[in-house]
C-alpha positions in Angstrom: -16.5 -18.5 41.4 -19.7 -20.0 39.5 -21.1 -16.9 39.4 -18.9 -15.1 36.7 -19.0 -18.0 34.3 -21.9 -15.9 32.5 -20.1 -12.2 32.2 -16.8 -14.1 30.9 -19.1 -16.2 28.0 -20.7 -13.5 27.3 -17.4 -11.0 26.9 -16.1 -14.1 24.4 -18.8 -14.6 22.3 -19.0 -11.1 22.3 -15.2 -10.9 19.9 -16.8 -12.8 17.7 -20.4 -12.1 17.2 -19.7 -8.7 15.8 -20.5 -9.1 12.0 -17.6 -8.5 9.8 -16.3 -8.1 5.9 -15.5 -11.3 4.8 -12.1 -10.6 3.1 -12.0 -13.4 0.0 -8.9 -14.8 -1.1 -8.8 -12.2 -4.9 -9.7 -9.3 -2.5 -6.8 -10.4 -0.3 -4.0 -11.0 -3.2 -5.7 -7.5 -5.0 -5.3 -5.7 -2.0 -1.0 -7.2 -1.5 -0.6 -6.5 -4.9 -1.8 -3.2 -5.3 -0.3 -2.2 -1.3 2.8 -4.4 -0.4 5.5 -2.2 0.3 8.1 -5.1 -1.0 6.3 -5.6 -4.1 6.8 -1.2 -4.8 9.8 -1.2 -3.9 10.9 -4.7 -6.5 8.8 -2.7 -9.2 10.6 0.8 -8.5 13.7 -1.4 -9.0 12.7 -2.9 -12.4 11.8 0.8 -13.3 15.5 1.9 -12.7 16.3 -1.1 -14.8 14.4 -0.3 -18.1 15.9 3.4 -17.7 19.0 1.8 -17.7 17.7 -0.3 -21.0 16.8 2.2 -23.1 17.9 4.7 -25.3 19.1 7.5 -23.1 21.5 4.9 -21.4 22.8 3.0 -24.5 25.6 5.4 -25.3 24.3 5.6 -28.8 23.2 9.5 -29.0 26.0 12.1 -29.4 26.9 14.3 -26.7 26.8 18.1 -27.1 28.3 20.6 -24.9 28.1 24.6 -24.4 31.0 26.7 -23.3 31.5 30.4 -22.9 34.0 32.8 -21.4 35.3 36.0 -21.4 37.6 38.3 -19.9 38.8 42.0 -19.2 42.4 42.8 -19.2 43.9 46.4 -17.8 47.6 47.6 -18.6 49.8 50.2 -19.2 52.0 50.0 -22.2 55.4 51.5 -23.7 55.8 51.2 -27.2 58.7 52.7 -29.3 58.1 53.7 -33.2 60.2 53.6 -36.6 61.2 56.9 -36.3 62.5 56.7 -32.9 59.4 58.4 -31.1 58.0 56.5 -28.1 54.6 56.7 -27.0 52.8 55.2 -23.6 49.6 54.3 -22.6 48.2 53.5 -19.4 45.2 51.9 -18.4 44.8 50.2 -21.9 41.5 47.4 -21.9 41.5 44.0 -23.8 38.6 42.4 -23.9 37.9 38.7 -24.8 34.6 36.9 -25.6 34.3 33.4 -26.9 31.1 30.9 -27.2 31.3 27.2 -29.1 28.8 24.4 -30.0 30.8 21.3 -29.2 29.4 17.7 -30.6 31.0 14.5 -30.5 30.1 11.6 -31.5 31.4 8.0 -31.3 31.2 5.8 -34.7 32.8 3.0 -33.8 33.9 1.7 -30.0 35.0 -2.2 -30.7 31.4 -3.1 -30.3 31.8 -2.5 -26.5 28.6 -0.2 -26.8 26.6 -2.6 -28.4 27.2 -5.2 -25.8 26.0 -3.1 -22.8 23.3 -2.3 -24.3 22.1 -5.7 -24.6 23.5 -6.5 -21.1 21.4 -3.6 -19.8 18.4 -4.9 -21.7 19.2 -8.6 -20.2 19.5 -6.4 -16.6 15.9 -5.5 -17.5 14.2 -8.4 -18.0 16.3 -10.4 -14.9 14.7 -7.6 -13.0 10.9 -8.2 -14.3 12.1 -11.8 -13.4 12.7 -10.6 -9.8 9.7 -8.5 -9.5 7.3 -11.8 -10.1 9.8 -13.5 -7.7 9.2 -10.9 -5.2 5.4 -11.5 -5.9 5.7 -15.3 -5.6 7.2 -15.0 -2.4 4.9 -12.4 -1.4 1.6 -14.4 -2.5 2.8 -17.5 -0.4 3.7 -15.5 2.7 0.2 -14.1 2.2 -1.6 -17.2 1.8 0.5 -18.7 5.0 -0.8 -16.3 7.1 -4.2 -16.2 5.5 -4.8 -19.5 6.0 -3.6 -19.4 9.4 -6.5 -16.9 10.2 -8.8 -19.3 8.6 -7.7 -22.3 10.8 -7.6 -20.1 13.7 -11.4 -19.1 13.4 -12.2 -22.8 12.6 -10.8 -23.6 16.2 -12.0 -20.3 17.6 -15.5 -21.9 16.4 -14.9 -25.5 17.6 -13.5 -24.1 21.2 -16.9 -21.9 21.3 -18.9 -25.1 20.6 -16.9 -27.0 23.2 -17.4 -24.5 25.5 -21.3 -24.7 25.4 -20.9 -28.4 25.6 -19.5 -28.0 28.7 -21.7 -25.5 29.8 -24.7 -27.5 29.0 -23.2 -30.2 31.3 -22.3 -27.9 34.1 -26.1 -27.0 34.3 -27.7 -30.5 34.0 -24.9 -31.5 36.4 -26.4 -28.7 39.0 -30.0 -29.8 37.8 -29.0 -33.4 38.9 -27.4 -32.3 42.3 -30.1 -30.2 43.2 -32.6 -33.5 42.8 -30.2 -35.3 44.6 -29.0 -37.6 41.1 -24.9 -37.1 41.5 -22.6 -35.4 44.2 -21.1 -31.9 44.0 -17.8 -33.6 43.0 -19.9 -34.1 39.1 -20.7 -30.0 39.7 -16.7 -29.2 40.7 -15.6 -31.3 37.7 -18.1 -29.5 35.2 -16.8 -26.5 36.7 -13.2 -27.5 36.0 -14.3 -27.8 32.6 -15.9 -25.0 31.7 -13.1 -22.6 33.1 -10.6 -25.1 31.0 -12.8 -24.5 27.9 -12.9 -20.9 28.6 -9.6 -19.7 28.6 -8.8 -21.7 25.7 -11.2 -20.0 23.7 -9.6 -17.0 25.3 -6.1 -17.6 24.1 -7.5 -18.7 20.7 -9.5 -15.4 20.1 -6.4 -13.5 21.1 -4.2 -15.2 18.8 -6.6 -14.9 15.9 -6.7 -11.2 16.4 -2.6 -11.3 16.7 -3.0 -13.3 13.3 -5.5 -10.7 11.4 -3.1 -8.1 12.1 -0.1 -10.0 10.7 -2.1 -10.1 7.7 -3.1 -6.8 7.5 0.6 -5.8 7.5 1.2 -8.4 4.6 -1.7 -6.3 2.6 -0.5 -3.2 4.0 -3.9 -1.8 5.3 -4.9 -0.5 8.2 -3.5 -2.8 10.9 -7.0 -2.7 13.0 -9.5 -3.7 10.5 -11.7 -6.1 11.1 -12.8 -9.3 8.8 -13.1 -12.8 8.5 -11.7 -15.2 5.9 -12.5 -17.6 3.6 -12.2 -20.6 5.3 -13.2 -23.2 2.5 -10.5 -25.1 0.3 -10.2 -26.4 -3.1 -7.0 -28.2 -4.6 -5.8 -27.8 -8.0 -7.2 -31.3 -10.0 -5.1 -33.5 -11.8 -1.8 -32.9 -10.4 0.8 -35.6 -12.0 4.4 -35.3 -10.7 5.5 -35.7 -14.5 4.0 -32.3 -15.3 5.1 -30.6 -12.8 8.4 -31.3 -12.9 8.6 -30.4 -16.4 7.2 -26.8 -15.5 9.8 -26.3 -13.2 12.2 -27.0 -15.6 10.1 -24.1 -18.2 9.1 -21.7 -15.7 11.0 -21.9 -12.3 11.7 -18.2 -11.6 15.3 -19.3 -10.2 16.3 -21.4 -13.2 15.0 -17.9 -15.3 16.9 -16.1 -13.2 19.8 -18.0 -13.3 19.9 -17.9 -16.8 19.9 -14.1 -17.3 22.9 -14.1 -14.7 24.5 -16.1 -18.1 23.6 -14.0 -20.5 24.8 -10.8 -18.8 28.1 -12.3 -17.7 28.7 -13.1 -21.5 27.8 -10.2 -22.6 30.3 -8.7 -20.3 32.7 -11.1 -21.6 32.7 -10.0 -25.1 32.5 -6.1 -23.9 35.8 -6.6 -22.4 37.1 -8.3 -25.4 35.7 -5.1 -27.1 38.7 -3.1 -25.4 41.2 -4.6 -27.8 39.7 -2.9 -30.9 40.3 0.6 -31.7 37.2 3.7 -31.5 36.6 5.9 -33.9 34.5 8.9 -33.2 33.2 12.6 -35.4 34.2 16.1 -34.0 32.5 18.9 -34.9 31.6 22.3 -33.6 30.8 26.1 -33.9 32.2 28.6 -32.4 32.4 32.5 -32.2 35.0 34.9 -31.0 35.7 38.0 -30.4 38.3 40.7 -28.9 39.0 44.7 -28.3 41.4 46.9 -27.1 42.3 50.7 -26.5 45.4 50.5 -27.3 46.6 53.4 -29.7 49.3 51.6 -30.2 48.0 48.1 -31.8 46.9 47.8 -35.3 43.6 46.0 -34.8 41.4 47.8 -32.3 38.5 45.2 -32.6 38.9 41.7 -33.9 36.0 38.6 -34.3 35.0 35.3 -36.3 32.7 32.3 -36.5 32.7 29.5 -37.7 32.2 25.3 -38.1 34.6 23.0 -37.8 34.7 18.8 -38.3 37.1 16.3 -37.6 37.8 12.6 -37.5 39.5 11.1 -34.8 40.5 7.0 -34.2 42.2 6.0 -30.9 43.6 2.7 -30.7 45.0 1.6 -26.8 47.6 -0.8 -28.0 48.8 -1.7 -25.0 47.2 0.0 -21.2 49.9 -2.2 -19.0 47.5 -5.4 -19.3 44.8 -4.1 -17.7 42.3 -5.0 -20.5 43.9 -8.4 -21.0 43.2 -9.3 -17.0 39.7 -8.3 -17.6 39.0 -10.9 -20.0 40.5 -13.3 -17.9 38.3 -12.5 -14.9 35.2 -12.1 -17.2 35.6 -16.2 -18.9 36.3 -17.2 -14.7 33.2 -15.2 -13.9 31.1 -17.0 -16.1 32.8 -20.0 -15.7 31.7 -19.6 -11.9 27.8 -19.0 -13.1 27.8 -22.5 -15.3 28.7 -23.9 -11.9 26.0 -22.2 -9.8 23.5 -22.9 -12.6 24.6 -26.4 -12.4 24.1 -26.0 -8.7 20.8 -24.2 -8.9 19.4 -26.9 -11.3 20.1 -29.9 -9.0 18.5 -27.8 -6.1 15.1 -26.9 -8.2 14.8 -30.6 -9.0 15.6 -31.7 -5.4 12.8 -28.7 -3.8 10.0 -29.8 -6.5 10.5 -33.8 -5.8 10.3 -32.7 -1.6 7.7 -30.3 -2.4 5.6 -33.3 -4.5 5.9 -36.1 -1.7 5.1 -33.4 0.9 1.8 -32.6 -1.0 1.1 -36.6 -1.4 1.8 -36.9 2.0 0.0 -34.0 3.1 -3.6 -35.0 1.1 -3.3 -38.7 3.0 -3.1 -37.1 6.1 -5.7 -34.9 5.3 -7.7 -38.0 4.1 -6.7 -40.3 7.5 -8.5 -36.9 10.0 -11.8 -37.0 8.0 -12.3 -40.6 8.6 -11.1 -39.6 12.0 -13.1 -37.0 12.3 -16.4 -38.9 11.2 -15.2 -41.8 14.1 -15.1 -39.1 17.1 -18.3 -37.8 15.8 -20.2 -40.8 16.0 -18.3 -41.7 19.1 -19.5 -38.8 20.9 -23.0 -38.7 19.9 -23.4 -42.0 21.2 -21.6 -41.1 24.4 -23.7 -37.9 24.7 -26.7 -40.0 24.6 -25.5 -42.7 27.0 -24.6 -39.9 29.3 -28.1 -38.4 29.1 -29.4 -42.0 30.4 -26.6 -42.1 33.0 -25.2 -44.7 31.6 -21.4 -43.1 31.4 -19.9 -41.1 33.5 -18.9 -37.3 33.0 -14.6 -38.5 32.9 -16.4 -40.8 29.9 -18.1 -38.4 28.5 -15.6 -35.6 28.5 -13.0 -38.0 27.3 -15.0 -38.3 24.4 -16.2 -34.1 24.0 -11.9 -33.9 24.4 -11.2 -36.5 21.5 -13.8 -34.9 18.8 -12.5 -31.3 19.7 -8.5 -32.4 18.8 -10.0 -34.5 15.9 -11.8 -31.1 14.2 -8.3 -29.2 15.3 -6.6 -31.7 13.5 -8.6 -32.0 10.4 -8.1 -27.8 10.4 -4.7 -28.0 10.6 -4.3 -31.0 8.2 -6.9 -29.2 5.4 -4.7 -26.3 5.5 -1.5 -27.7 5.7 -2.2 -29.4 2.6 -3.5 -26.6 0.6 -0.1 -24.7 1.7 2.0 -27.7 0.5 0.1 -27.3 -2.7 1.2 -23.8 -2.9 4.7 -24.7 -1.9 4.8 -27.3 -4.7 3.2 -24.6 -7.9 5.8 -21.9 -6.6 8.7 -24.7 -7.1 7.3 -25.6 -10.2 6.4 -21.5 -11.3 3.1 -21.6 -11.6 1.9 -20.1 -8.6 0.4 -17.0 -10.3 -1.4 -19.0 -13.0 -3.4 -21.1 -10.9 -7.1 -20.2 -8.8 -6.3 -19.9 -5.2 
């Protein structure tokens, strides 16, 4: 089974020795923000809300209207005269045209109008509100993943250089047997260890290519291209729990949120009240006219006009069966619901950023604690790699050691990231996620 030890290195190395685009964290938040399908479809959404917030939807222009008709009429008539005589005539044609120019428009409606046109402007800017929310979400599901490839190619690297370690052993072990140094059981032990090493590079390779596409559908690109990522870290300096807590409180996108919810519910409180007060509205309108007839029996064969005419009109709905007054009702319980939830939502933000702070805190010690660990299975195995050279430990020793320094550098990955996505975590709370370098 020795024998295909070098095809299977060589088809390994060979996923990652092709040279690749390194795709940098701006090129990766360009490319989601310019591609991600959830991002469109949150800004098509805020589009529909500023149509909604201007003008044309305000109810403030008049409306104007066209109509036309006509008609042909065929009958047969019988009249009788003064003197006595009577006279028919059959098939006798009418004909009717008509055409108006209707506008109406609406003066006064109990200020109903004017309210939902500020609740649609409020509508509006919830919804740019939801579009950076979309974006926030968006940026840290990117930056999970991304970061994810990054650790993954870190370990990818470290298996690789465990597996020449252990390939470097497996032939001084066969060097050694072959001058009669150790017994075979040194060479089936090596052995063990390279195949070990192997497929776990294997697996890792695999899952980092699994990982690349997840974060190619995050970008929406094409789901086979090829790169490698950033893999270097830097936190955001001066951090104080003080200041972070008061951002949250300025510029959590929930609390924002939250607050627009307000502000269109009492807008749509003082619309319904707006149903109580009477609408006045202008009439006006031109129209033209016009009919004929056959008949030798009518006085006025042809007959048209034109003309403009204006009006006034107030309605006042004194009383609709109480329809109106159990709409106010429902509107002051409706907003008396959303002080609630914002009550709610305020004791939630303030709970997420104090979790999100000690999880960051805890996060950098940890991250602190595997570099010193780090540096100790370093020097631990260096000195073990040289005893083993002079035969002084054994290969359980020295694998033992080449097995701690690997899951120390796995854990100082996985700690280094896990930080920087705590970090994130902890600026989303707080809303400055898109202010900050990544």
């Amino acid at each position: 089974m020795l024998h295909k030890f070098p095809f299977i290195v060589l088809l390994l190395v060979g996923f990652t020795a092709t040279a690749q685009e390194l795709l940098t964290k701006e090129e990766a938040v360009q490319y989601t923000l310019e591609n991600n399908l959830g991002i469109k479809v949150a800004k098509n959404n805020e589009q529909i809300a500023k149509n909604n917030a201007g003008i044309l939807g305000s109810g403030y222009l008049p409306t104007i209207t066209g109509n036309a008709a006509g008609s042909i009429d065929r009958q047969n008539t019988e009249g009788q005269l003064a003197n006595g005589d009577s006279r028919t005539a059959e098939g006798v044609e009418t004909r009717r045209y008509n055409a108006s120019i209707n506008l109406n428009y609406t003066l006064f409606d109990g200020l109903g109008r004017y309210y939902d046109y500020k609740r649609f402007k409020e509508e509006y800017n919830q919804s740019e509100l939801q579009v950076r929310q979309t974006i926030e979400n968006t940026i840290l599901q990117l930056f999970t993943v991304y970061y994810e490839v990054a650790r993954l190619e870190e370990n990818t690297n470290n298996l690789q250089e465990a597996l020449k370690i252990s390939k470097d052993r497996l032939l001084r072990a066969r060097y050694q047997f072959d001058y009669g140094q150790n017994t075979g059981l040194d060479v089936l032990n090596a052995e063990v260890d390279v195949n070990t090493d192997s497929i776990n590079f294997l697996n890792a390779t695999q899952l980092l290519r699994n990982t690349k596409r997840d974060l190619n559908l995050v970008m929406n690109r094409d789901l086979s291209a090829r790169f490698v990522s950033d893999t270097t870290v830097s936190f955001v300096p001066n951090l104080a729990m003080e200041s972070v807590f008061a951002e949250a409180k300025q510029n959590n996108v929930q609390l924002l949120l939250i607050e627009k919810d307000m502000a269109i519910l009492d807008y749509g409180l003082k619309g319904a009240r707006s149903s109580f007060l009477p609408t006045i509205g202008l009439t006006g309108s031109y129209g033209w006219n016009e009919s004929s007839n056959n008949n030798p029996l009518a006085f006025v064969i042809q007959n048209s006009s034109n003309g403009l005419s204006g009006g006034v009109n107030l309605t006042w709905n004194l009383f609709e069966g109480g329809r109106n007054i159990n709409a106010v009702k429902n509107a002051k319980i409706a907003y008396q619901n959303q002080e609630i939830l914002q009550r709610q939502t305020e004791l939630q933000v303030e709970r997420d950023i104090k979790n999100a702070w000690d999880s960051y805190r805890n996060a950098l010690f940890v991250l602190e604690v595997q570099e010193k660990n780090l540096q100790t299975n370093q020097n631990n195995f260096l000195r073990t790699n040289e005893r083993y050279k002079l035969g002084q430990v054994n290969s359980i020793e020295f694998r033992q050691a080449q097995i701690n320094l690997l899951n120390a550098k796995l854990a100082r990955s996985q700690a280094k990231y896990s930080a920087k996505l705590a970090e994130l975590l902890m600026l989303q709370v707080s809303g400055q996620l898109l202010n900050v370098d990544f």
